[in-house]
N, CA, C and O atoms as a GROMACS GRO file, in nm:
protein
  324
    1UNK      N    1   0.845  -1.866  11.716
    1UNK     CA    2   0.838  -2.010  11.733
    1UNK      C    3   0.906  -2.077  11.613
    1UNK      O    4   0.906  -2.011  11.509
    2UNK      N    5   0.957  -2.186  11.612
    2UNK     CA    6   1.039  -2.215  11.501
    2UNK      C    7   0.901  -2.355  11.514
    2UNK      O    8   0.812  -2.392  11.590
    3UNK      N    9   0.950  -2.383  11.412
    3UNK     CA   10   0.880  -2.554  11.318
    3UNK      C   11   0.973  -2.643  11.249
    3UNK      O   12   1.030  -2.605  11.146
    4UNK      N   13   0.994  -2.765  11.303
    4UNK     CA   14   1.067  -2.837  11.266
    4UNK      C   15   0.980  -2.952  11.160
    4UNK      O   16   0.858  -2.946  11.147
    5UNK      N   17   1.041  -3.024  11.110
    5UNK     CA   18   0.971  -3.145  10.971
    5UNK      C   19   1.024  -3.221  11.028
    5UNK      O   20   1.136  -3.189  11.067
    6UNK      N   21   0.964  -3.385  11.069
    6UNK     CA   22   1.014  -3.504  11.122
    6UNK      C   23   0.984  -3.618  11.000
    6UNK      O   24   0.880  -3.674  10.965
    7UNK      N   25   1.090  -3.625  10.964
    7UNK     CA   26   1.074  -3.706  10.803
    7UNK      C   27   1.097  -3.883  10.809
    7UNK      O   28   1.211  -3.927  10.824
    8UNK      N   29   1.005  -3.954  10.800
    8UNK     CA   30   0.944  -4.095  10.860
    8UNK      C   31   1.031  -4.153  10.711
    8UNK      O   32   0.994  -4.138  10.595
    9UNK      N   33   1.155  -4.222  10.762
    9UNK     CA   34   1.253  -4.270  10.683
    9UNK      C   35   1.274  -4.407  10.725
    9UNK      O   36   1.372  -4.456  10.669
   10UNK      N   37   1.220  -4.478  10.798
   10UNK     CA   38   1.238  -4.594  10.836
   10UNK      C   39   1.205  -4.745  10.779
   10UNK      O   40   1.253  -4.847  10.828
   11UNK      N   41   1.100  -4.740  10.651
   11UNK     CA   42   1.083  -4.826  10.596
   11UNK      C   43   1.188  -4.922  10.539
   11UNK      O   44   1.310  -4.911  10.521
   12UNK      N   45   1.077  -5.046  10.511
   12UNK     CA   46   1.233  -5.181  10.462
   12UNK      C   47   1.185  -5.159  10.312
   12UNK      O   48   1.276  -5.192  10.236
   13UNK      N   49   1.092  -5.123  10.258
   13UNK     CA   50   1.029  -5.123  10.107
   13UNK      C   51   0.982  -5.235  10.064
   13UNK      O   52   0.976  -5.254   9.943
   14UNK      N   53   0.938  -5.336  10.161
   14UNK     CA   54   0.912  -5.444  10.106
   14UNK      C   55   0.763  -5.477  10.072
   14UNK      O   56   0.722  -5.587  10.109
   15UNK      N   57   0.700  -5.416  10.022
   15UNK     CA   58   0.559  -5.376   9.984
   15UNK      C   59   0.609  -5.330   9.837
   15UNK      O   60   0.520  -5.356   9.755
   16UNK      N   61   0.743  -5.262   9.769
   16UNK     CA   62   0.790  -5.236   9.639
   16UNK      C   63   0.874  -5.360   9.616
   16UNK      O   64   0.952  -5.360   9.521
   17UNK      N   65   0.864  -5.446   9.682
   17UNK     CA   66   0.954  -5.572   9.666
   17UNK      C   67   1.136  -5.515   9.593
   17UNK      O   68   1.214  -5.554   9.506
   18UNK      N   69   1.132  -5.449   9.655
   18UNK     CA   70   1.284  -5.354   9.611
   18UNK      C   71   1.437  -5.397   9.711
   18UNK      O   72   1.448  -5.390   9.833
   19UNK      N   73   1.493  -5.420   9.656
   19UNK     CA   74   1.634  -5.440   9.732
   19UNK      C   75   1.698  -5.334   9.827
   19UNK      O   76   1.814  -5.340   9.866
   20UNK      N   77   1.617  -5.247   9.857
   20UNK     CA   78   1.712  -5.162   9.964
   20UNK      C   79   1.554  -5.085   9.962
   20UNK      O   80   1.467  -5.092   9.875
   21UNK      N   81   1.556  -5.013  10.088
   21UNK     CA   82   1.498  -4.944  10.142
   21UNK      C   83   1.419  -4.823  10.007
   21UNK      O   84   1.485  -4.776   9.914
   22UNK      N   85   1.292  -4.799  10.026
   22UNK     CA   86   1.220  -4.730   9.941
   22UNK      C   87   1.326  -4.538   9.963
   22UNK      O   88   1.358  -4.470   9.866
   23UNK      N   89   1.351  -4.507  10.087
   23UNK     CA   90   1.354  -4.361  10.100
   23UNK      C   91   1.477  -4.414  10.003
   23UNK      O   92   1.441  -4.370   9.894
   24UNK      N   93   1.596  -4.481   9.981
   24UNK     CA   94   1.705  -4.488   9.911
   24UNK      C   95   1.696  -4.524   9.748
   24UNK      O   96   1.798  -4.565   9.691
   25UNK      N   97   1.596  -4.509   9.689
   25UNK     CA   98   1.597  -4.567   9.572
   25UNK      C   99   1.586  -4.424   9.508
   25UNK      O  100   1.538  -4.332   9.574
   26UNK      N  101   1.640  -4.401   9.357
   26UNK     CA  102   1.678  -4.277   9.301
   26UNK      C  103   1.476  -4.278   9.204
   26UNK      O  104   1.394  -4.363   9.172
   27UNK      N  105   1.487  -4.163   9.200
   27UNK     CA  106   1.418  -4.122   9.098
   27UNK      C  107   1.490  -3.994   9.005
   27UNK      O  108   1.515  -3.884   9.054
   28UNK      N  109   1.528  -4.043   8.815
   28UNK     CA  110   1.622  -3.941   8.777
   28UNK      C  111   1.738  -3.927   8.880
   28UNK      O  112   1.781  -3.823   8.928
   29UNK      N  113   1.781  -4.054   8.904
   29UNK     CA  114   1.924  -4.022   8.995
   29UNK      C  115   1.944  -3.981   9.103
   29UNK      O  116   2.054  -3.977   9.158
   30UNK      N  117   1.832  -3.941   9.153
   30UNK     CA  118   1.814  -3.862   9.289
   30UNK      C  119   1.754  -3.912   9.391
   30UNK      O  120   1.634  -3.890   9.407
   31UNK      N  121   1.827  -3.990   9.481
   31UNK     CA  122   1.774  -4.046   9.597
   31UNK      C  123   1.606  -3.966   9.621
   31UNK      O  124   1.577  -3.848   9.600
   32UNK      N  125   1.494  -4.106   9.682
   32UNK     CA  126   1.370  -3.981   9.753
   32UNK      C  127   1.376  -3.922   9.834
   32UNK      O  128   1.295  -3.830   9.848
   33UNK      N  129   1.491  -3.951   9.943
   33UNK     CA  130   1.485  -3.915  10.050
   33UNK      C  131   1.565  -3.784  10.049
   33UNK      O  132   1.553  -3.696  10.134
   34UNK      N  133   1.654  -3.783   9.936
   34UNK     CA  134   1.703  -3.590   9.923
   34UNK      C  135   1.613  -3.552   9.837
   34UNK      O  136   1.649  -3.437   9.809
   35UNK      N  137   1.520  -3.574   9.777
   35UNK     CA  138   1.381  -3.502   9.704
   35UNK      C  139   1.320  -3.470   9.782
   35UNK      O  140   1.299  -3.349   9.780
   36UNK      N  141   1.254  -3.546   9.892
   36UNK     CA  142   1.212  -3.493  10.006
   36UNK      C  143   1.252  -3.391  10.125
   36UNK      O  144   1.177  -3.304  10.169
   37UNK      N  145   1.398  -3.419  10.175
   37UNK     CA  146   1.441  -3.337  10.192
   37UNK      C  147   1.492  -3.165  10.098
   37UNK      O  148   1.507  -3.063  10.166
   38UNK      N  149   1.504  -3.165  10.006
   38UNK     CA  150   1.488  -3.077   9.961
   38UNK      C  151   1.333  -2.978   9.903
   38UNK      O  152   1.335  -2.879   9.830
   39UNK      N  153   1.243  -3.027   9.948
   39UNK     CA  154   1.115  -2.982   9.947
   39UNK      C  155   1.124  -2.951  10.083
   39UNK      O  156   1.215  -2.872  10.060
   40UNK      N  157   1.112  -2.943  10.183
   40UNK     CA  158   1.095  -2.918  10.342
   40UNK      C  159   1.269  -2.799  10.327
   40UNK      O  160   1.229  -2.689  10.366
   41UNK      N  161   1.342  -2.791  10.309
   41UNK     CA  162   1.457  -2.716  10.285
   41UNK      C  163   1.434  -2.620  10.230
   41UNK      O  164   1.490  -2.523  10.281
   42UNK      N  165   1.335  -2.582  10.086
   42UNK     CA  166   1.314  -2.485  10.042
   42UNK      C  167   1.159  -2.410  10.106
   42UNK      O  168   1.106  -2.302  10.081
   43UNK      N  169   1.117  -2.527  10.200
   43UNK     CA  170   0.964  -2.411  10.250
   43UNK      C  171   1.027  -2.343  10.392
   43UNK      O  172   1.091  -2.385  10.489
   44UNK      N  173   0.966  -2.206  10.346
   44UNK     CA  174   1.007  -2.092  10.449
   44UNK      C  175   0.909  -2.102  10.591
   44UNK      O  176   0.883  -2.014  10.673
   45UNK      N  177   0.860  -2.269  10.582
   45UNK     CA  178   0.756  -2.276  10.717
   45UNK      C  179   0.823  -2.356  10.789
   45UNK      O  180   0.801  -2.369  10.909
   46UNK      N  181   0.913  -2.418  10.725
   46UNK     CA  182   1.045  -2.510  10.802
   46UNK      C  183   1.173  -2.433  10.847
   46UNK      O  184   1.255  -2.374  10.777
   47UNK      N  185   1.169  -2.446  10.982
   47UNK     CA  186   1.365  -2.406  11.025
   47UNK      C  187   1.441  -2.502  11.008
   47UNK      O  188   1.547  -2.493  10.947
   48UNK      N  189   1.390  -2.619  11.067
   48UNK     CA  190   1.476  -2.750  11.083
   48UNK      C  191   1.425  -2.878  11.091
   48UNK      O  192   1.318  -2.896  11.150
   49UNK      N  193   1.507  -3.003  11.023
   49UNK     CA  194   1.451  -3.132  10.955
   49UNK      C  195   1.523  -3.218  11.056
   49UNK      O  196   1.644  -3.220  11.082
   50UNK      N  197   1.427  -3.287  11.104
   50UNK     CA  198   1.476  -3.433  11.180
   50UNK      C  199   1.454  -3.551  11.065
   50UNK      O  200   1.368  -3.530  10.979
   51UNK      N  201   1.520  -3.658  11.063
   51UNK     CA  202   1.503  -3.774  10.999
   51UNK      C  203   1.488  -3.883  11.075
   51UNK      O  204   1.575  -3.892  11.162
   52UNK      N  205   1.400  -3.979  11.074
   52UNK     CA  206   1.374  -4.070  11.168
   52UNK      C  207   1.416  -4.148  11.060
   52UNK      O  208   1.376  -4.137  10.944
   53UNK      N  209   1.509  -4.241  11.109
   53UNK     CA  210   1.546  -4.357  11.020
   53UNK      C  211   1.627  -4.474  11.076
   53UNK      O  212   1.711  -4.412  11.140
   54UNK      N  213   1.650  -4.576  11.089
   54UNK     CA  214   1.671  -4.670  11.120
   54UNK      C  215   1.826  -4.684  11.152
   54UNK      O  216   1.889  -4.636  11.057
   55UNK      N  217   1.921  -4.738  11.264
   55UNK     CA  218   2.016  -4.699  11.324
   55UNK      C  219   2.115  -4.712  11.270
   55UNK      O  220   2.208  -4.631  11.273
   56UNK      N  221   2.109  -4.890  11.168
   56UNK     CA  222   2.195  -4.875  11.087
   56UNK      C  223   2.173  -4.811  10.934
   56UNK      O  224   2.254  -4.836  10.844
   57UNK      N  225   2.104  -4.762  10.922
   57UNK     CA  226   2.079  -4.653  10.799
   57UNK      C  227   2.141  -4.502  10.829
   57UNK      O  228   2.108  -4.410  10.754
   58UNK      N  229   2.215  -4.482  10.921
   58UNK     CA  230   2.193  -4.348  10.978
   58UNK      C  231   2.325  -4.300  10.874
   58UNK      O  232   2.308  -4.189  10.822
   59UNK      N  233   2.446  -4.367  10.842
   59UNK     CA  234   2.578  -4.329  10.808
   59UNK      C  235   2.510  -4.309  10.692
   59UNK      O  236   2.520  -4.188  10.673
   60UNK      N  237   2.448  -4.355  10.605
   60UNK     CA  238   2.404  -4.328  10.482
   60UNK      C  239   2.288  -4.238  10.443
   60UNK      O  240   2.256  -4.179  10.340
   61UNK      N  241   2.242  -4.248  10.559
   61UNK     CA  242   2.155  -4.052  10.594
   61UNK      C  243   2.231  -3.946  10.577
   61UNK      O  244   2.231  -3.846  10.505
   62UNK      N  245   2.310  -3.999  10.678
   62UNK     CA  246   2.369  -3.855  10.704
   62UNK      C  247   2.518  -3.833  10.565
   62UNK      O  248   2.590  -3.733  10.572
   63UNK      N  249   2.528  -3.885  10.511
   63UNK     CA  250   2.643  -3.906  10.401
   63UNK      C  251   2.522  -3.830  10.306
   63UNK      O  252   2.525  -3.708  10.294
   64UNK      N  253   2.421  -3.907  10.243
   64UNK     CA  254   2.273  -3.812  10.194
   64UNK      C  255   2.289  -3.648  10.204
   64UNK      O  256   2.310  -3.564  10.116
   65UNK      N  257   2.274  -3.638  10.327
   65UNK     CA  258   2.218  -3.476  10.418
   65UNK      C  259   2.391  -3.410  10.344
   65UNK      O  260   2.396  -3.306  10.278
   66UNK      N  261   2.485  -3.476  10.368
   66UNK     CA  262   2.580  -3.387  10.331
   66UNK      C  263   2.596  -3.340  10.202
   66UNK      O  264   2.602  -3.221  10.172
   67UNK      N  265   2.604  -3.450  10.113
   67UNK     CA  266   2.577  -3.449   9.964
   67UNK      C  267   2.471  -3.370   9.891
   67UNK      O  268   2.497  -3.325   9.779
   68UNK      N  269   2.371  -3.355   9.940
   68UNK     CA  270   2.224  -3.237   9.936
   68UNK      C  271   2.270  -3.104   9.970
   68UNK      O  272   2.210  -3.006   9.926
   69UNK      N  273   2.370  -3.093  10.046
   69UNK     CA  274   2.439  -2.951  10.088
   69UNK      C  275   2.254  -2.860  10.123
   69UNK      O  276   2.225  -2.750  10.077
   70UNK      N  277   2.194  -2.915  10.179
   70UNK     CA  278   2.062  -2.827  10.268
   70UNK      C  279   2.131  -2.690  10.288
   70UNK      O  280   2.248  -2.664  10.261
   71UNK      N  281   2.022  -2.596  10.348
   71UNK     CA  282   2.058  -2.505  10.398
   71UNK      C  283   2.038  -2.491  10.531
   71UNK      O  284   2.113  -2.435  10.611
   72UNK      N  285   1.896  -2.564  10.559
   72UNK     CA  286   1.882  -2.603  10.742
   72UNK      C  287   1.975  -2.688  10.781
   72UNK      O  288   2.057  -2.749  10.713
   73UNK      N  289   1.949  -2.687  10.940
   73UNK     CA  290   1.952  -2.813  10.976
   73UNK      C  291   1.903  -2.905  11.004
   73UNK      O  292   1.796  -2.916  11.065
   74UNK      N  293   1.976  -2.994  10.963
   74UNK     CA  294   1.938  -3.132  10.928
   74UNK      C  295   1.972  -3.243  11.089
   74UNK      O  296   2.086  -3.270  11.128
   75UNK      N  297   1.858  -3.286  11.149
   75UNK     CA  298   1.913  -3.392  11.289
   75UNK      C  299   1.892  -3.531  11.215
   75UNK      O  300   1.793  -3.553  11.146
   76UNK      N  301   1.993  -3.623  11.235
   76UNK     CA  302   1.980  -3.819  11.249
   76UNK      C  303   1.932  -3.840  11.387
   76UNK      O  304   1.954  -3.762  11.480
   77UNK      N  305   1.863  -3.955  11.396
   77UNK     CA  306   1.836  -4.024  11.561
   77UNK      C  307   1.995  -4.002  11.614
   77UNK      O  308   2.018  -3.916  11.699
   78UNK      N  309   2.117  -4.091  11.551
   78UNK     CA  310   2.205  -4.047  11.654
   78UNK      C  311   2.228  -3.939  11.749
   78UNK      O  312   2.274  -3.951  11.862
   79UNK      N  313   2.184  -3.812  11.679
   79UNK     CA  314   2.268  -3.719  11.738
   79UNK      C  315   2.223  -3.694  11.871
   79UNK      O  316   2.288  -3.625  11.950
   80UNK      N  317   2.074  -3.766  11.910
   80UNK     CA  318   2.008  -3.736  12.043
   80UNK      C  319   2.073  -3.844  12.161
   80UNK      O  320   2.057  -3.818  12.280
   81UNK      N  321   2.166  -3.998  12.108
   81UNK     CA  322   2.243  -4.007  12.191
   81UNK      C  323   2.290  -3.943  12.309
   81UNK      O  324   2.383  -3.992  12.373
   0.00000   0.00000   0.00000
């Protein structure tokens, strides 16, 4: 049976009163949302990571997912188009 991680990326951050979206803000330079993804990437209970994230956020997901060079795979909402 495989196990996939569905990673809840959709927030506006406006509860951090922050100019762009909370998953996009760096900690040490590093986006959260590839910190996160790279925690679910290195557990051997994960095959594969969906990202739920907002439609026009998706080019900058998936620009993210490439830049992280993962070793799974990685799905955007688009790709279920």
């Amino acid at each position: 049976m495989k196990v996939g991680a569905i990673i809840a990326a959709a927030g506006a951050g406006r509860r951090m009163k922050a100019d762009r979206p909370k998953q996009f803000l760096s900690l040490e330079g590093i986006p959260i949302l590839v910190l996160t993804l790279r925690k679910f990437d290195a557990s051997p209970l994960i095959d594969y990571i969906v990202i739920a994230s907002p439609r026009e956020s998706v080019d900058e997901v998936r620009e993210m997912v490439d830049e992280a060079e993962l070793a799974k795979p990685v799905t955007t909402p688009c790709n279920f188009d």
